[in-house]
N, C-alpha and C positions, 0 to 999 in steps of 0.2 A: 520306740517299742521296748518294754518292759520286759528281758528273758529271766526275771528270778535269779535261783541259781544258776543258771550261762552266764548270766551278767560277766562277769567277770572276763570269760572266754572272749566273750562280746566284744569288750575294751580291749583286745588285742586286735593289731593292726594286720597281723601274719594271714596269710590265705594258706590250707593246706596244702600240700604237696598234688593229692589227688583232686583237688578243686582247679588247680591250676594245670596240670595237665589235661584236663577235660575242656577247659577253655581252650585252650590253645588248640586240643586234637578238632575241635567243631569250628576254627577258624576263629574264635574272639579272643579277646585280650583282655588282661586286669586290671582293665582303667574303667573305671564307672562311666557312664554313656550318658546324657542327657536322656531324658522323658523322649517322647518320642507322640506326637497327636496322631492319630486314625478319621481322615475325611473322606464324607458319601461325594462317590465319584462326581454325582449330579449338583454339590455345592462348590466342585471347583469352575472357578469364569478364568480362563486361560486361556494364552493366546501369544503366538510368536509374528509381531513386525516388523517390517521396516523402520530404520528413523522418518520414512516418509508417512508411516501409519498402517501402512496397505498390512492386511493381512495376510500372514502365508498360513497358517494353519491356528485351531481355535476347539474349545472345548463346545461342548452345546450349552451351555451356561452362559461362555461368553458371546457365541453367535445371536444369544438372544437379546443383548445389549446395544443402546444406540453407539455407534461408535464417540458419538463426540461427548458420551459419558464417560470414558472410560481413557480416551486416546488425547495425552496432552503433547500437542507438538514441543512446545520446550522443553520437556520435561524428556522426551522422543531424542533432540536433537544434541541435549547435559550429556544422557547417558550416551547413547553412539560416537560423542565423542570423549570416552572414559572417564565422565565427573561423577561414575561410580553408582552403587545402586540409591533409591530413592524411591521413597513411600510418600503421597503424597494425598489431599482431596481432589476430589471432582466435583463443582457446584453446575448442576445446567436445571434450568427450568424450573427453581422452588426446592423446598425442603426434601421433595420427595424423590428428587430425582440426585442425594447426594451417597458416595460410595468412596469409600477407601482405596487405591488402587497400588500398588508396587512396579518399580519400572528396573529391570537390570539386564546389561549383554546375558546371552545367554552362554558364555563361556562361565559368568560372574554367578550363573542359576543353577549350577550343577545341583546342586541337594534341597531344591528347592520342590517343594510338596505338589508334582503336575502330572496331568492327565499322559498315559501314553504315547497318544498321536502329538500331543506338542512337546514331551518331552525331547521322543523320536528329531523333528524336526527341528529342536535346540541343539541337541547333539550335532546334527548335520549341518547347523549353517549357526555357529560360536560366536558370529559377530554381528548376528542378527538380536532383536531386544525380545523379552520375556516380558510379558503384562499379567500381575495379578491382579483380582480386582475381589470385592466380597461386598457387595450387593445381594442384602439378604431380603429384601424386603422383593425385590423380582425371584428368589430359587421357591419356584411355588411347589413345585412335586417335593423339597426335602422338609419343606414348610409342613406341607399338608401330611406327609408320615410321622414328625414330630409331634402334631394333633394328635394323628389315631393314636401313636404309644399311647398318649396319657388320656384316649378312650374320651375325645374333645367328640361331639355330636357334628353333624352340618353344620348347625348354625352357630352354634360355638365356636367352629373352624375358621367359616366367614369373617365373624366380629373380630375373633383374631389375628387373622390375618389383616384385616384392612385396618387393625389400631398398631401393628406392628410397621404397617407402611404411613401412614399419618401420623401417629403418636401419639393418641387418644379416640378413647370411643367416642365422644360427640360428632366428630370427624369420619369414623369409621359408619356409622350408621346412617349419617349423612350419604358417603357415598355406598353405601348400601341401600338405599331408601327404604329404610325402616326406621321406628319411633326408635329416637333415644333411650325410653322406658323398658322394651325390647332389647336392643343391645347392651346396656348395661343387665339384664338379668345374664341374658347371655354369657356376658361377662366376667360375673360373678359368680355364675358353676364352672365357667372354666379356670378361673382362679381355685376352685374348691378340688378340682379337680387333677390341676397339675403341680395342688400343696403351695401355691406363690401368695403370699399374701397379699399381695399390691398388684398393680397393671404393669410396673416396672419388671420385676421379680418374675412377673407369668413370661415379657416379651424375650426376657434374657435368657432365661430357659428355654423358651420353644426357639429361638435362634440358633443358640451353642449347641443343642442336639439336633439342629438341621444340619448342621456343618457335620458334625461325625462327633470323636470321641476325644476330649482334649482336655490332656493334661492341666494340673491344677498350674498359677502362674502367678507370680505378681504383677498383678495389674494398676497398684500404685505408681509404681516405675515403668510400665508401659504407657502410662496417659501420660507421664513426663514428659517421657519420651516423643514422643507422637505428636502433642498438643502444647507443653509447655508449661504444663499445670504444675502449679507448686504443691510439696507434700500432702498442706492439709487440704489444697481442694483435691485431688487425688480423690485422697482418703473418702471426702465427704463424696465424693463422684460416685466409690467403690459401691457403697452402704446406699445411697440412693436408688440406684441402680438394681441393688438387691432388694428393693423392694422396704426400705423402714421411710421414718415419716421423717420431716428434721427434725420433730424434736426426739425422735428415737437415734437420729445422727449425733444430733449436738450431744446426748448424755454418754454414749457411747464412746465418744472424743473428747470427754470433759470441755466444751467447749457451750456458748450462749449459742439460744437460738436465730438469734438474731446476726451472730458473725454466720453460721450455717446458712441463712438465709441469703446473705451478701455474696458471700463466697459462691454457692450455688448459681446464683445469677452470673456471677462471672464467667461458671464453668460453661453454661448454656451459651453465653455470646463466643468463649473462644471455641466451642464444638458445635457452633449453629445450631445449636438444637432449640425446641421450644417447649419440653415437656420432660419428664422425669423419664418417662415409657422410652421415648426418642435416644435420651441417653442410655439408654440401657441398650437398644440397637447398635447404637456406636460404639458400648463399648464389646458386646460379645465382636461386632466385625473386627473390631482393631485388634480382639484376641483372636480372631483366626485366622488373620493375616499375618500377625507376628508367627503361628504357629507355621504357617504355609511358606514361609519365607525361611525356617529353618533348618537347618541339612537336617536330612534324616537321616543320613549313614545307610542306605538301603532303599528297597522295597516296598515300605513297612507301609509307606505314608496313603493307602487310596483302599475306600469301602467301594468294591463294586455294585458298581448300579443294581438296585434289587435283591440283594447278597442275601438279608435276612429280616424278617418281618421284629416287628421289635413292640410290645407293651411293656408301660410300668405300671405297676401295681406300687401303693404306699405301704409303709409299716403305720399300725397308728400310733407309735410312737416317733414317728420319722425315720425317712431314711424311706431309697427307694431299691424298688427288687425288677431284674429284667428280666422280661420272659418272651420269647417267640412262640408263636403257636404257626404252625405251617398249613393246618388243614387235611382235609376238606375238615367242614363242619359237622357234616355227618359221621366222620367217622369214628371211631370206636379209641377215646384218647387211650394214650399210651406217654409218660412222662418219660423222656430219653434223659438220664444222669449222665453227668460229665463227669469225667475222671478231676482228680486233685493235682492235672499238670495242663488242663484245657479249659474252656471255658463253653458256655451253652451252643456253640454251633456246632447245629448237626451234619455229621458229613452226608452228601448226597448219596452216598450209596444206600447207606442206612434208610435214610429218607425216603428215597426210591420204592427198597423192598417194604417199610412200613405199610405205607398209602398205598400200595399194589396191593395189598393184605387187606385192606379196609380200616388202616387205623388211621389216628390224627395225633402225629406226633406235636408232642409241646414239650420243651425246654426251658430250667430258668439257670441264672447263673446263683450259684451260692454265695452268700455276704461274703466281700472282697474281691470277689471274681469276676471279671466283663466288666460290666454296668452296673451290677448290683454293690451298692451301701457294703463297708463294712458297719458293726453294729458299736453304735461308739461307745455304751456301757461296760460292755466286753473288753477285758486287757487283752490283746494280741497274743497270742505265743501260750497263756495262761489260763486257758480256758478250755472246755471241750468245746469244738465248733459246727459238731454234727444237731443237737437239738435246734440251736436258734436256727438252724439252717429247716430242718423242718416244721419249723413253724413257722417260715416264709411260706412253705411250699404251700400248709395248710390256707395261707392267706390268698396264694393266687387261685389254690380249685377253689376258693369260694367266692374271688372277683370272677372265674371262668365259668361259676354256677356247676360246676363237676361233681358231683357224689362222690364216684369212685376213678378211679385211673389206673391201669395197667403200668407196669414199669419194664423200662430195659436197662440197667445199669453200666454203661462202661468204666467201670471202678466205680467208686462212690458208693461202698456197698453201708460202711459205717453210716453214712446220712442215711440210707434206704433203712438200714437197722431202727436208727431214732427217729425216723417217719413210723415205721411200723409198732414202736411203742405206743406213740401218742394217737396214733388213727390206724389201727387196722384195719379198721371197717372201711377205710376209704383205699385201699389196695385190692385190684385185682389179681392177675398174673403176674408173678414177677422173674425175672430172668436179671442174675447177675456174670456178668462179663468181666472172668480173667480180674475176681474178685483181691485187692490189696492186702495180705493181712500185716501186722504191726510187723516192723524191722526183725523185733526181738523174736518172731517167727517162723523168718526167714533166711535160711543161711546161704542164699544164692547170691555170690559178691560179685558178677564178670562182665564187661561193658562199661562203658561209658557209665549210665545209669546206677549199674549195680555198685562201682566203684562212689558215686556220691550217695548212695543210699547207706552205706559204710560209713563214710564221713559224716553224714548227718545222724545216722546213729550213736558214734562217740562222743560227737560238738553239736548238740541240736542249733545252737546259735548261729552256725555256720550257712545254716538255710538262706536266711535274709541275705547272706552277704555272697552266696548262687544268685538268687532271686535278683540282685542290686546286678549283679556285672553283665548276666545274660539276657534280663528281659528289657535293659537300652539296645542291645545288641542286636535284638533279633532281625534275620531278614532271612527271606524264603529261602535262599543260598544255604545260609545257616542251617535252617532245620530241615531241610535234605542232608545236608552232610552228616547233621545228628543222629536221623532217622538209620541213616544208612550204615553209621559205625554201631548206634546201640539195638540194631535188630542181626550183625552179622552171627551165622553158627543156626540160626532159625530159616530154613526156605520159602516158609511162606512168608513169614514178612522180609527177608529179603525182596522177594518179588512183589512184597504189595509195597518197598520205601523205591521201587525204582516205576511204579503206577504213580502218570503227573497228578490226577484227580489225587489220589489220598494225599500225596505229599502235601497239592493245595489246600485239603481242606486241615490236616493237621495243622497245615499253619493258619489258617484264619483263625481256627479254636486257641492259638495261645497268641495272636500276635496282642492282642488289647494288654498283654503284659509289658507290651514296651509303651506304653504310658503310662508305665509307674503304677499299674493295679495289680499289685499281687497279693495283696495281705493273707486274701482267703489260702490261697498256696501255700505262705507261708505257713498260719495255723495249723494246714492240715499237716504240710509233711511234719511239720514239730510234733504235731498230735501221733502222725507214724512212727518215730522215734522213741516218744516216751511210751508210747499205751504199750502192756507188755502182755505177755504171753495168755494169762489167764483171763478170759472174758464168761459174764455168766450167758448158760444159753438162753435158746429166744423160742418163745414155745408162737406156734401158729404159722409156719413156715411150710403147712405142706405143698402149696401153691406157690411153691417157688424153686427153678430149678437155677442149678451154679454149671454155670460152666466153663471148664478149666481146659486152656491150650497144652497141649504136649511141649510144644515148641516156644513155651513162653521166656523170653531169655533175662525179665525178673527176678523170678521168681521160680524156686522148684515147684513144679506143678503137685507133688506127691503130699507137700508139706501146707501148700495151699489150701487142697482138698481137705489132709485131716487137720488144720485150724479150724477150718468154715466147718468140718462134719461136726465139732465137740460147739460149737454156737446154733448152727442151724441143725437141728437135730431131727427134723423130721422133712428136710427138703431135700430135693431130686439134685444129682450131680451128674453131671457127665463132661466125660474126659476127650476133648476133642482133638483123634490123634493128627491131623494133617491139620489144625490148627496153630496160631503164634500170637506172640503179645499186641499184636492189630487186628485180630480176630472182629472184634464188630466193625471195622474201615472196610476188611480185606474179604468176610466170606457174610454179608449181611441177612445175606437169606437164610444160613442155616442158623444165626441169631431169632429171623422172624419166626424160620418152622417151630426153634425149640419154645416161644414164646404163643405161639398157636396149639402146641402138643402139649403143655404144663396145664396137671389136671387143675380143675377149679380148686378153689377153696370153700 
């Protein structure tokens, strides 16, 4: 990342004084963490045995498996007697029935990425064996959400799913009984659809987003690893897999097409596979087993079942944007903005009061954040990051077919600003929430918070190098503890960081930062740093009201107010005195009344 003038500051190795006391007081340390993967509950197959096989407890993933897929007695009988942990194949009954599987004591499985109930029962009995297993081609409910994200039809869904378990659509259509001619169209909008240019490229994608959310990896060295492959078929594995042709491999690798073609063949006989599509199953499983098998220092590692509805929408120039929409579909949208420290999930309470109202809350992450693409023409750090950001937004009401959209901002008022330049007309109501204004605005230093808002104001640089120690870091423990130091001296959110709901849903909204996604974050807060005091106003705001906590422990509220009066010059404000800086977590309804009473525009 390119900081300009930081540069310099950058190349220093030093952490500040107040960067490092913030870690430590929130329980983490100055050692950079590894990535950290995020997996849907419903993609882990786990399961605590005996060396004899038997099982004592099991995910519903794994109970849906035959046992003699997954349960190698040798393999059962290495580890119980400590020849240490092992990853290994399962071949039973043909191609389709082959899976990746992991065997370790379960003393040896402590930070290993498992469901509760078998976690639970590794803890209780250390010398019992841990089974992972990643059988993607059986997780049909994480399969078939991975579809709807990318707005895959029925039968679209179908072909794909049965060429993800066979390895070609000839295959797939077959045991579909429909023409070839049929499934390959099929096939070919759903390529169009999830942007993969090949069948390789679509299976590898709808795979790794069945699984959850995983960090980027080297996967040259993990086929090494795994399988035995020398560097360059690795390499050619990689690139195949992603969907190019050989001769898009060979030029790529300055190598003939003809060693590509040799070397490929090889890869296929030492990974059993028979098709390009095929290897690209094996390799996303081998990547989420490797991620599943790594400590995760926490909590961090499990998407609960159902958590959040998830589309992507494409950029047409690449690069993709996440969005959930919650429903109903009748209702009356409303775009919920995430602050520049969270990411698009909506807390349930919010949610709750919205859809009780009659609206249909929809969320997207901004380039960098969750799921969403940063934009790679963009230099990081150097750029304003509120327009590209609304011209996402532009992109998904019109994959949603939306004219207009109400909004409710929990911070994120700058985007809301650069939405409202380039579409007015596509905003209805809008209510900002305990609105950010720039550093240089604000002279409230006290907290945890306030005290790095200070630091990132002197050293913008320093952001990234927050961003780097705390987001391997996170676990729910963590940001209770945060929540609860950087809301003290404020009673209402004291009392809303000791409510378990808010606490969990604060953290679901930033844990995707502990897979190394933080860029949007960082842009913005750099952007809070530099932008200074003088902003021009914004005319067309009468249909918009601000509303500001008494108790917000940011930010003086007094100073808030007159920023935002000298910008928005013709919108409603109100001062919410038994309010605080969790205001739309902790009182949701008097968010939806003020967003129901803000007259039209």
């Amino acid at each position: 990342m390119d900081f300009g003038p930081d540069a310099e500051r950058m190349a220093s190795p030093s952490v500040e004084p107040d960067i490092s006391e913030t870690l430590l007081a929130v329980g983490a340390s100055l050692a950079t963490g590894a990535p950290k993967a995020l997996f849907h509950e419903e993609s882990l197959a786990a399961a605590l045995v005996d060396r004899q096989g038997r099982i004592l407890a099991a995910s519903a993933a794994f109970a849906a498996l035959r046992p003699e897929l997954v349960l190698d007695e040798t393999m059962l009988t290495r580890v119980a007697d400590g020849a240490g942990a092992a990853i290994v194949e399962r071949v039973n009954d043909g191609p389709l029935e082959m899976t990746l599987c992991a065997y370790a004591l379960a003393s040896r499985a402590e930070g290993w990425i498992l469901p509760g109930a078998v976690r639970a029962a590794a803890a209780a009995s250390p010398n019992q064996i841990v089974v992972l297993a990643s059988p993607s081609h059986r997780l049909q409910r994480p399969l078939q959400a991975a579809c709807e994200a990318f707005g895959l039809t029925g039968l679209q869904t179908r072909v794909a799913l049965e060429a993800i378990r066979t390895g070609g659509v000839r295959t797939a259509a077959q045991r579909l009984g429909i023409s070839y001619h049929t499934a390959r169209e099929a096939m070919a909008e759903a390529m169009v659809r999830v942007r993969a240019p090949r069948l390789p490229a679509l299976v590898r994608r709808l795979v790794s987003l069945a699984f959850g959310v995983l960090p980027e990896t080297e996967e040259v060295d993990l086929l090494g690893d795994a399988w035995g492959l020398s560097t360059r078929q690795a390499a050619i594995a990689v690139l195949i897999a992603d969907g190019m042709t050989r001769g898009e491999t060979a030029a790529a690798l300055g190598l003939g097409e003809a060693v590509v073609k040799r070397e490929l063949n090889e890869v296929y006989g030492l990974l059993q596979v028979g098709s390009a599509a095929a290897l690209a199953r094996k390799i996303a499983e081998a990547n989420a087993l490797n991620w599943m098998t790594r400590s995760t220092g926490g909590d961090i590692g499990v998407i609960e079942a159902g958590a959040e509805p998830l589309r992507i929408v494409h950029r047409p120039g690449g690069g993709r944007i996440a969005v959930s929409d919650y429903g109903p579909a009748s209702g009356r949208p409303v775009l919920v903005v995430h602050s520049s420290m969270t990411s698009r999930i909506v807390a349930r309470g919010l949610r709750r009061a919205l859809q009780s109202a009659g609206f249909r809350p929809i969320s997207i992450d901004r380039p960098g954040f969750g799921l969403t693409d940063e934009i790679e023409s963009l230099r990081p750090g150097l750029h304003d990051p509120y327009p590209a950001a609304a011209d996402d937004a532009i992109l998904v009401l019109d994959a949603l077919k939306l004219q207009t959209v109400d909004v409710v901002a929990r911070g994120g008022a700058q985007f809301v600003a650069a939405l409202h330049k380039i579409a007015a007309d596509r905003l209805g109501r809008v209510v900002l929430v305990n609105p950010d204004p720039p550093s240089a605005a604000s002279g409230r230093r006290i907290g945890p918070f306030g005290v790095l808002k200070d630091a990132f104001r002197r050293n913008p640089a320093l952001i990234r190098v927050w961003a780097g120690l705390i987001g391997t870091q996170l676990t729910q423990a963590r940001v209770s503890r945060m929540l609860e130091r950087s809301m003290q001296g404020s009673p209402p959110d004291e009392a809303a960081a000791r409510d378990p709901e808010i606490v969990q849903d604060y953290f679901r909204a930033v844990r995707t930062f502990a897979t190394g996604r933080h860029t949007g974050y960082v842009n913005e807060q750099i952007d809070f740093a530099r932008r200074g005091r003088g902003q021009p106003p914004i005319d067309g705001t009468s249909n918009w009201l601000v509303m500001v906590a008494a108790h917000d422990t940011l930010h003086e509220p007094q100073e808030v107010i007159a920023y935002w009066r000298a910008v928005l010059v013709d919108a409603q404000f109100q001062l919410v005195q038994d309010g605080g800086r969790l205001l739309a977590l902790s009182r949701p309804h008097d968010v939806v009344e003020g967003l129901l009473n803000t007259r039209s525009g």
